[in-house]
Every structure is written in structure tokens, then in C-alpha cells.
C-alpha positions as CSV (number, residue, x, y, z in Angstrom):
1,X,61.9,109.5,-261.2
2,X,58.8,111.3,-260.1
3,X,59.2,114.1,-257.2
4,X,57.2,112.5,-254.5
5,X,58.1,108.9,-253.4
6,X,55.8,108.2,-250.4
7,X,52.8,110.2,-249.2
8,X,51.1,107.8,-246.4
9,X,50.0,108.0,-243.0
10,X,51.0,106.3,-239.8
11,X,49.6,105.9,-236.4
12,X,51.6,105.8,-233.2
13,X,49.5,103.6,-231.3
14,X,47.7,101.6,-234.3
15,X,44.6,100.1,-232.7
16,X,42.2,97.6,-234.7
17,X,39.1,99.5,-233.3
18,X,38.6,103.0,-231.7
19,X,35.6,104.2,-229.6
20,X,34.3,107.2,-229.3
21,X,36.3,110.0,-227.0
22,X,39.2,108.1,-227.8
23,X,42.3,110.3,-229.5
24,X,44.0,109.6,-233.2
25,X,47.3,110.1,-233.1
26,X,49.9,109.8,-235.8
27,X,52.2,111.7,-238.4
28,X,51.6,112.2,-242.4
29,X,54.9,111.0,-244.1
30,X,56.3,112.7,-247.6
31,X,59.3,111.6,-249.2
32,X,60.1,113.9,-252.2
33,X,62.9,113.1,-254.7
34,X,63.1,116.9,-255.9
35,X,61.8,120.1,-254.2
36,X,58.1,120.4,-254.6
37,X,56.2,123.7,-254.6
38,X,52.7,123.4,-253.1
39,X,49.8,125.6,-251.2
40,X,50.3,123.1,-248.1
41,X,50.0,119.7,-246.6
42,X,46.9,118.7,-244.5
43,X,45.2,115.9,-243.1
44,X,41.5,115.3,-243.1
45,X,39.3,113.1,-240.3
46,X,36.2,111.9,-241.6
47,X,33.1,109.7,-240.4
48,X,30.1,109.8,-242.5
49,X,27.1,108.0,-242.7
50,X,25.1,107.3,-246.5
51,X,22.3,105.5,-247.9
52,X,21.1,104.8,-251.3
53,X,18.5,102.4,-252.8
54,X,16.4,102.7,-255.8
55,X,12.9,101.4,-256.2
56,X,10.8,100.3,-260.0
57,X,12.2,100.6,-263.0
58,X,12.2,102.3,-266.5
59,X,10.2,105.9,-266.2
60,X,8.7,104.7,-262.9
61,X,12.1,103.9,-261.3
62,X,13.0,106.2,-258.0
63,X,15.7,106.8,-256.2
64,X,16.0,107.6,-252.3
65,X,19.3,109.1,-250.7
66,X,20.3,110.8,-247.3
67,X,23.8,111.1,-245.6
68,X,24.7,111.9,-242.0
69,X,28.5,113.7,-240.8
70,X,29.5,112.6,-237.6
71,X,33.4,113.7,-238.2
72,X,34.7,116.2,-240.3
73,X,37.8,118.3,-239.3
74,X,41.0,119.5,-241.2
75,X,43.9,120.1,-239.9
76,X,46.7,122.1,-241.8
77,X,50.4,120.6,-240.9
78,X,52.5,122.9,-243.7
79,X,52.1,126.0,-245.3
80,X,49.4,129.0,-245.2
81,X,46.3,129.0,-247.0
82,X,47.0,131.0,-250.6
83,X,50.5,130.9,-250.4
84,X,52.4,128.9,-252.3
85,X,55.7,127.1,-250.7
86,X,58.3,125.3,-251.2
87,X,58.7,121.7,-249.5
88,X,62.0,120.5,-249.7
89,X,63.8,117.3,-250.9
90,X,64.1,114.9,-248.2
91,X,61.7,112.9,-245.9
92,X,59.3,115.2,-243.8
93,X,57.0,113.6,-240.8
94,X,54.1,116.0,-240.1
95,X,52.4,114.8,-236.5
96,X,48.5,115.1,-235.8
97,X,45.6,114.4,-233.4
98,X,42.2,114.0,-233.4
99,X,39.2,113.4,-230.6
100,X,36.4,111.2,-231.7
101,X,33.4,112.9,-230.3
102,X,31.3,111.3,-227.6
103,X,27.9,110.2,-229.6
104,X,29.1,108.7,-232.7
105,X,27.7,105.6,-234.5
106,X,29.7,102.6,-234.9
107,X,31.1,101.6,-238.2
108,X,29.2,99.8,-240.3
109,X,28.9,98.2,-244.2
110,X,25.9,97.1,-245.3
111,X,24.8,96.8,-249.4
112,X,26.2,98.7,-252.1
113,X,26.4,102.8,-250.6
114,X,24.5,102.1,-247.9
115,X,27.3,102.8,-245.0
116,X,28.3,104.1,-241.8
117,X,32.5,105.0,-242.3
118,X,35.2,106.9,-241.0
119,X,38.6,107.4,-242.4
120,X,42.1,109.5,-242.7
121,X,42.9,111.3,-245.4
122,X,46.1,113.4,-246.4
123,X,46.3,115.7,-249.0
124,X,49.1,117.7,-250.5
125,X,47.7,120.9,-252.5
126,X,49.7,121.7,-255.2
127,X,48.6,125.0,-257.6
128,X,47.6,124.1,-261.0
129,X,48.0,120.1,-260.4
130,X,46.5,116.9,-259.2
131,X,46.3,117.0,-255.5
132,X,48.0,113.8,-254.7
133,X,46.5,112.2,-251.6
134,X,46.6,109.2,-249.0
135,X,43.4,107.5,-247.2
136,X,43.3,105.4,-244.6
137,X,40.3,103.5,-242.9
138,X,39.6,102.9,-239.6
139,X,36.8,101.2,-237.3
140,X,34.8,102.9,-234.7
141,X,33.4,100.8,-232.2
142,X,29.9,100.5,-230.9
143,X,29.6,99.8,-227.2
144,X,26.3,98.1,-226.3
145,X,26.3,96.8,-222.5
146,X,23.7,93.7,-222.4
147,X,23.6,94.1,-218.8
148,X,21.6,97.3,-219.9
149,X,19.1,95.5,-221.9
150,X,15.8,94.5,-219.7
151,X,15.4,91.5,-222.0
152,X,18.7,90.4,-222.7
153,X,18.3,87.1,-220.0
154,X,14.7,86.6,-221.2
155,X,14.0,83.1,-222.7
156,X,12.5,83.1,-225.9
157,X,9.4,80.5,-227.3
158,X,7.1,80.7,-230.4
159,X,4.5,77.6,-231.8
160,X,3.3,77.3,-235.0
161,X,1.2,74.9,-237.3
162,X,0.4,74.5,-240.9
163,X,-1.7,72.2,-242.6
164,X,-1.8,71.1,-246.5
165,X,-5.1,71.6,-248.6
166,X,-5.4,68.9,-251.7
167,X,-8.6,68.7,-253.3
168,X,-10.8,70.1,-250.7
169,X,-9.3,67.7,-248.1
170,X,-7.4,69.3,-245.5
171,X,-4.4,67.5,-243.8
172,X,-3.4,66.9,-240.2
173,X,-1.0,69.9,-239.3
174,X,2.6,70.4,-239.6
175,X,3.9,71.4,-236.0
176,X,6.9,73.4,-234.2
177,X,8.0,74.4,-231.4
178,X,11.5,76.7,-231.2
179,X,12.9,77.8,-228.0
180,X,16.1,80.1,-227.4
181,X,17.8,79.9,-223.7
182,X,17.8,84.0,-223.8
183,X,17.4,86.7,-225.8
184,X,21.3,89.1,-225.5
185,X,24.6,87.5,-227.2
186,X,27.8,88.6,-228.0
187,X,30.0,87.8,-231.1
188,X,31.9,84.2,-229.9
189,X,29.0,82.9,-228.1
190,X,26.7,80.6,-229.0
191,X,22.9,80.7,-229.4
192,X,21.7,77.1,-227.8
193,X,18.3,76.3,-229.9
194,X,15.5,73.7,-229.1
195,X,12.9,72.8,-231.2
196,X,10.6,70.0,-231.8
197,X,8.7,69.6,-235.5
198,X,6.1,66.9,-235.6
199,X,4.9,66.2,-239.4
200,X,1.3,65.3,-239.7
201,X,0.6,66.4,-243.2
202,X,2.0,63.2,-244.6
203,X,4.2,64.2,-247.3
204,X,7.2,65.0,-245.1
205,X,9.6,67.4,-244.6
206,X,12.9,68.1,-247.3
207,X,14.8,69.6,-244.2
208,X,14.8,72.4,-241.5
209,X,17.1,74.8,-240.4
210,X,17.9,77.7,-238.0
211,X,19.6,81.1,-239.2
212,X,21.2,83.9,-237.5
213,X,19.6,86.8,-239.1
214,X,20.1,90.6,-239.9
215,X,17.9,93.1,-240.8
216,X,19.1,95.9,-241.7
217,X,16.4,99.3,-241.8
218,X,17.9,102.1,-244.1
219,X,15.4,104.9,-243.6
220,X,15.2,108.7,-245.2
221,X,15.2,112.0,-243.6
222,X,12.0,112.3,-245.8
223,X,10.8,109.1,-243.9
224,X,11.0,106.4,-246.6
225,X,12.4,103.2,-246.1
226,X,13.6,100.0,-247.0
227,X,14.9,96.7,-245.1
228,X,17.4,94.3,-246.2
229,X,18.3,90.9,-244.2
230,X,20.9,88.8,-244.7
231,X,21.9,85.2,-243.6
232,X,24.7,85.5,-240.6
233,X,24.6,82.1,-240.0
234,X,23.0,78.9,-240.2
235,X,22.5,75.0,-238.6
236,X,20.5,72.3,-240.8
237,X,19.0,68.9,-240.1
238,X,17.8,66.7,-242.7
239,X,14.6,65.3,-243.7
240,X,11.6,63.9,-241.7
241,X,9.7,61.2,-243.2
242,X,5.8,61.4,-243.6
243,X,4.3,61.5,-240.1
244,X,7.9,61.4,-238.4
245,X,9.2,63.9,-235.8
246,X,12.5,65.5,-235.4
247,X,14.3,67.1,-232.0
248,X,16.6,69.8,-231.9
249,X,18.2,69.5,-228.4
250,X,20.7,72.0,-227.4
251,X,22.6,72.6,-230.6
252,X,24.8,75.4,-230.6
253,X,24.5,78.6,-233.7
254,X,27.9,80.5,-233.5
255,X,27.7,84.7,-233.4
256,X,30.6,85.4,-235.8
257,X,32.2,89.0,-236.0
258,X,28.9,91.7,-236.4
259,X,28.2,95.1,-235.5
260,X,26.1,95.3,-232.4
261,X,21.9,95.8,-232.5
262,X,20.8,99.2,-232.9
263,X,23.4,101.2,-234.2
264,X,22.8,103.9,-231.4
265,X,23.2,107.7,-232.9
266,X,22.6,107.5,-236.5
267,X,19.4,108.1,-237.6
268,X,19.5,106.5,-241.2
269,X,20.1,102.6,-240.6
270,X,18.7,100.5,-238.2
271,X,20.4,97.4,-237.1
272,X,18.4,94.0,-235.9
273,X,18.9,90.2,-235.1
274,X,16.7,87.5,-235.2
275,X,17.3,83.5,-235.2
276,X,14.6,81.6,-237.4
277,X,13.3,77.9,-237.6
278,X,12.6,77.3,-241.3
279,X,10.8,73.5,-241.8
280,X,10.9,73.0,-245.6
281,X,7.6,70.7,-246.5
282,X,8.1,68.5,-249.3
283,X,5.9,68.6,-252.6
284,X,4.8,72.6,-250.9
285,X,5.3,76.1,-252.0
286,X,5.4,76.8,-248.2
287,X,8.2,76.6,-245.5
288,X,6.6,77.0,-241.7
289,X,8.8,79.3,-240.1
290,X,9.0,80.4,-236.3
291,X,11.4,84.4,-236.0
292,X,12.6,84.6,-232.3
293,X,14.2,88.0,-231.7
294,X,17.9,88.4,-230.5
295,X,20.2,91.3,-229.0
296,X,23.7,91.1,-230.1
297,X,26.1,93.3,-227.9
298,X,29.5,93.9,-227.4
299,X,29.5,93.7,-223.7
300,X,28.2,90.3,-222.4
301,X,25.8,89.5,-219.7
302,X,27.8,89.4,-216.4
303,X,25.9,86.3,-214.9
304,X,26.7,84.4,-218.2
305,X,30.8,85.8,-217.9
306,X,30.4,84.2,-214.4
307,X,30.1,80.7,-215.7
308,X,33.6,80.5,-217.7
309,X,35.4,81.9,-214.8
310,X,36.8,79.1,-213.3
311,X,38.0,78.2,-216.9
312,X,40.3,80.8,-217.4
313,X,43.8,81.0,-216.7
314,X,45.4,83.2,-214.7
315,X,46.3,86.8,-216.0
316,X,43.1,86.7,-218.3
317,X,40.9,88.9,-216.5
318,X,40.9,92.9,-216.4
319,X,38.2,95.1,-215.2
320,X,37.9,96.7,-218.5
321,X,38.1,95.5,-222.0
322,X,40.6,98.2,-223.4
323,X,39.6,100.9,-225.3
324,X,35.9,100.3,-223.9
325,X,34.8,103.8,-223.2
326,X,31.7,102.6,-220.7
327,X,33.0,101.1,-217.4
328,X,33.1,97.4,-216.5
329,X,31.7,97.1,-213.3
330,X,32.8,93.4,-213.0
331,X,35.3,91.2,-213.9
332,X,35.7,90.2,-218.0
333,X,38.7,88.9,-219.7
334,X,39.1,91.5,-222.7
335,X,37.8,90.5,-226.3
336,X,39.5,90.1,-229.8
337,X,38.6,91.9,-232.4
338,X,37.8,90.5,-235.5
339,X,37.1,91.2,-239.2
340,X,33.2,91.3,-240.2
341,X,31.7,88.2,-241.4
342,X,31.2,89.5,-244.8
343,X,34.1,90.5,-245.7
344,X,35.7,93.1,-247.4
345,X,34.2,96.1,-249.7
346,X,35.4,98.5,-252.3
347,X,35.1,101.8,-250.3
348,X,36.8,103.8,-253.3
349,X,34.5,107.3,-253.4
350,X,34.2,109.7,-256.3
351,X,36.6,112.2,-254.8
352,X,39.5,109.0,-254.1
353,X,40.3,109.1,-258.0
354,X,44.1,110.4,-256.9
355,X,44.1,108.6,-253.3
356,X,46.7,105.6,-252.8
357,X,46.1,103.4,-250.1
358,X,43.9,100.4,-249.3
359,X,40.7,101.1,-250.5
360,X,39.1,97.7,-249.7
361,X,38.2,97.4,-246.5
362,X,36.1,95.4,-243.4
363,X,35.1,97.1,-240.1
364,X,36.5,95.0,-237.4
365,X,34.1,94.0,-234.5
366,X,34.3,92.5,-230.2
367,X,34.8,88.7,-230.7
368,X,35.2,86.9,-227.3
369,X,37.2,83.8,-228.3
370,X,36.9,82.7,-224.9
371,X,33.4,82.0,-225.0
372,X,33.4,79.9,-228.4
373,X,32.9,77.0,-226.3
374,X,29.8,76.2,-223.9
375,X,30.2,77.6,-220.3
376,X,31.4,75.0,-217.4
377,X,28.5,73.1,-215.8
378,X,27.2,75.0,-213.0
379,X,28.0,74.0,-209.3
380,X,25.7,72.5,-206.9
């Protein structure tokens, strides 16, 4: 029967996400079979942020790197430093707190070690052994108020043509139009697109679609940089025939569970949203694409809350979403908060080799379920 039974950490007031200024509070548990002699216990709070790419292969292949701390206190529950102790058998509960500072990114997982994470971690030092330890994960929110954004309520428009050269002979143009209602969004709304696509090239068109996108800037101290995007979300139509048209009127692209635009104080990753019109021509190596740019928050626009008001049942509406740390001048039933659309990720670090806990992990973001469907019709 091995001497230590449990080493894990609890929180007395477990929230899915915390915002900066908020406190951690909790206790570090032990539950030792025999007596255990040890330096001491303590319990770590950590947020860092960490990018790594590489770039070309072989002897020309380079590698690029820079990290960022946001967190990193240790607080000592048992024992002096040096000295060696004596824990006895039994269960112990060793309480703790932490403040989040102020200016603190929000938590975020992009591609392999390219991060922004914060965590628990409790360690027992033992002289001359493995230092047996307990990590726990947790998501900081990012608040980001679209009634702060000059452009969130903005409409959005962009045209485009193509045409086909075949033997000298050019064709009649390809044409699009793509309209967004406005430009700001929060995770649970919906994006309402219009677009119309009139095929003059005469060989037709396989499909189009329109995608939620991210693009995600990972940038050096040193000031080099890469971008990433990744598909968020998508709506398709099928195929136009040769010198047809096709309309998209008012369909509806879902925000599912993101981080918000920007990530505002950390100066290594870069965080931005665009929806795209993609019009696949047949028998081409081209697609004619149209980028409109989009804001997604975690506060909505108050004008646009306005319009599910009379849907919402009484009880439902606070004047700030809890744990928001910036005020809510205005009425707003308080969000969910979900898991990221991605998923889950190994988060298991080089210096976790004798950590238990659950390693895989997804930052949890503002959903407003309430807003999943369209607004009421306004009154006259």
C-alpha cells in the first residue's frame, strides 16, 4: 500500500470560467497511509503564454519560439524551506488563495504549443525522491464589450467578378455579391448572410459556401510571424448550372463556443474573425471568394439584446453577467459557458512527468443560448 493515497486540489466555489481580479480559493488535499517525511507542501498558480512554429526543412529548417508569464506565484502551506518534516498519517486539507491580476489575456489553445494557459499545481517536496504533484486547469475569461467597438453595428458588403480564359477567348464573368447585416457577434448568435452569384462563364458552378473563419497571428518578440486560420463554421448551397444564378437570402451561420477577437494583453497571438463566400467554378483551378471581416465578443450589442426582450421569461434578466469584471450598464440575461469548438488538447508539459490529474483539457467560453434563435420581429 503506497504512503500517499490522494494528493489533489479542490475549489470552494468551482467556477467554469474566472476573469481577471477575480480570487481562487480552495484547499490542497493529502491522504497519507503512513507518515511521510518531506521539505513541505505548496501550491503553485500559473498562466503562461507560448508559441512555437518551425519554418523549411532539412539544414535550412528554423525554428521560432517566445513565451509570455502573466501568473506565477507560490505559496507554501506546510513546512519551512530546508527543513525536513514530518507529515503525519491521516487526511490533511491545506487552504489557499489567489488574485488574478487586472490585465491578463484570456485563455486560449490554438496549434500544437502555441497557447495562452493557466493552471494549479500542488506539489509535495520530498528530499531525495520524486516530487509527487497535482495540476489542475482552469479558464480565464476575456471580456470584450461590442458596445465598445465603433464598428460592431456596421453592415458589411464586398463584389467581385472573375472570368475564364480558354484559348485566347475570354468568358462573360462569374459574379457575387455577399452582404453581412453587421460587423460584432457573440458566441450563440447568428451571422444572417446575403449573397447573390450570377454565373456567366458558362461552365457552372460545383457549389458555394460561407465559413466562419479564424486567423490566428502568432508573432516573436524578435518580430517574426506566422498566421494560421481555421474553419469555425460553415453553410453550403449546391451547384449552379451554366449561366444560372443562385440567392442566398437571410440564412443564418451559427457562432459556436470561441475566444473573443483580439486577445487584449498578450503580445504573441493575435486573434481575428472573418466570414467568407467561396463560389467553387466547375472544370477551374479557381474559387471566387469575397472575406468580410467580423468582431466576435463576449458582451453583445445592447440594441441587438433589446430585440429578444420581450421573449424572455421572467427571472432571466440581471444587470451583470456573473463573474463579468466590466459593468453592464443595461439589462442582459447572463450567458452559459461552453466548451471550445475544437475540443480538447493534451496540455501535458515536460515538467508534468509526476503530475496526476486531467491533463486534457478545453478552455471554456460566453455562449448565450438565448440568442440561438433569430430575434422577435421588431414593433411598428
Amino acid at each position: 500500500m503506497p504512503k500517499l493515497r490522494k494528493l489533489e486540489i479542490t475549489l470552494n466555489s468551482p467556477q467554469v470560467v474566472y476573469y481577471p481580479g477575480q480570487v481562487i480559493q480552495g484547499q490542497v488535499i493529502i491522504e497519507l497511509a503512513e507518515d511521510m517525511k518531506m521539505r513541505g507542501v505548496r501550491v503553485k498558480c500559473r498562466g503562461k503564454g507560448h508559441i512555437y512554429w518551425s519554418e523549411g526543412s532539412g539544414d535550412n529548417r528554423r525554428t521560432y519560439s517566445a513565451s509570455e508569464d502573466y501568473v506565477d506565484v507560490v505559496l507554501p502551506l506546510y513546512g519551512n524551506a530546508g527543513e525536513d518534516i514530518t507529515l503525519h498519517a491521516g487526511n490533511h486539507l491545506f487552504p489557499f488563495q489567489f488574485v488574478l491580476p487586472i490585465n491578463i489575456p484570456g485563455s486560449f489553445e490554438g496549434k500544437s504549443s502555441c497557447y495562452v494557459r493557466y493552471w494549479l499545481k500542488a506539489n509535495i517536496d520530498r528530499p531525495w525522491k520524486f516530487d509527487p504533484e497535482y495540476k489542475m486547469l482552469f479558464t480565464v475569461g476575456s471580456v470584450l464589450d461590442l458596445n465598445t467597438q465603433a464598428n460592431a453595428m456596421s453592415p458589411q458588403q464586398s463584389n467581385d467578378s472573375k472570368t475564364v480564359c480558354c484559348c485566347c477567348c475570354e468568358s462573360q464573368p462569374i459574379t457575387a455579391t455577399f452582404r453581412i447585416d453587421r460587423t460584432g457577434y457573440v458566441p450563440g448568435e447568428s451571422i444572417c448572410c446575403n449573397a447573390e452569384i450570377n454565373e456567366g462563364t458558362g461552365r457552372g458552378v460545383h457549389s458555394s459556401k460561407v465559413k466562419l473563419m479564424m486567423k490566428t497571428t502568432y508573432r516573436t518578440h524578435g518580430g517574426s510571424k506566422t498566421k494560421q486560420t481555421t474553419e469555425v463554421a460553415r453553410l453550403e448551397h449546391g451547384s449552379i448550372t451554366p449561366g444560372g444564378s443562385d440567392i442566398w437570402s437571410g440564412e443564418r451561420i451559427q457562432v459556436p463556443p470561441v475566444p473573443p477577437s483580439f486577445l487584449p494583453y498578450c503580445n504573441i497571438i493575435e486573434i481575428d474573425y472573418y466570414v467568407v463566400l467561396a463560389v467553387d467554378v466547375s472544370d477551374t483551378p479557381f474559387d471566387l471568394t469575397l472575406e468580410l471581416p467580423v468582431v466576435i465578443g463576449s458582451i453583445p450589442l445592447q440594441s441587438v439584446v433589446s430585440q429578444y426582450m420581450p421573449q424572455m421569461q421572467p427571472g432571466t434578466i440581471t444587470n451583470q453577467p456573473m463573474g463579468f469584471s466590466a459593468p453592464v450598464n443595461f439589462d442582459l440575461p447572463p450567458p452559459a459557458y461552453h466548451e471550445c469548438v475544437f475540443g480538447k488538447v493534451d496540455t501535458t508539459d515536460d515538467d508534468d512527468k509526476n503530475a496526476g490529474g486531467n491533463m486534457n483539457y478545453a478552455p471554456s467560453y460566453t455562449y448565450y443560448d438565448w440568442m440561438s434563435q433569430p430575434p422577435a420581429p421588431a414593433q411598428y
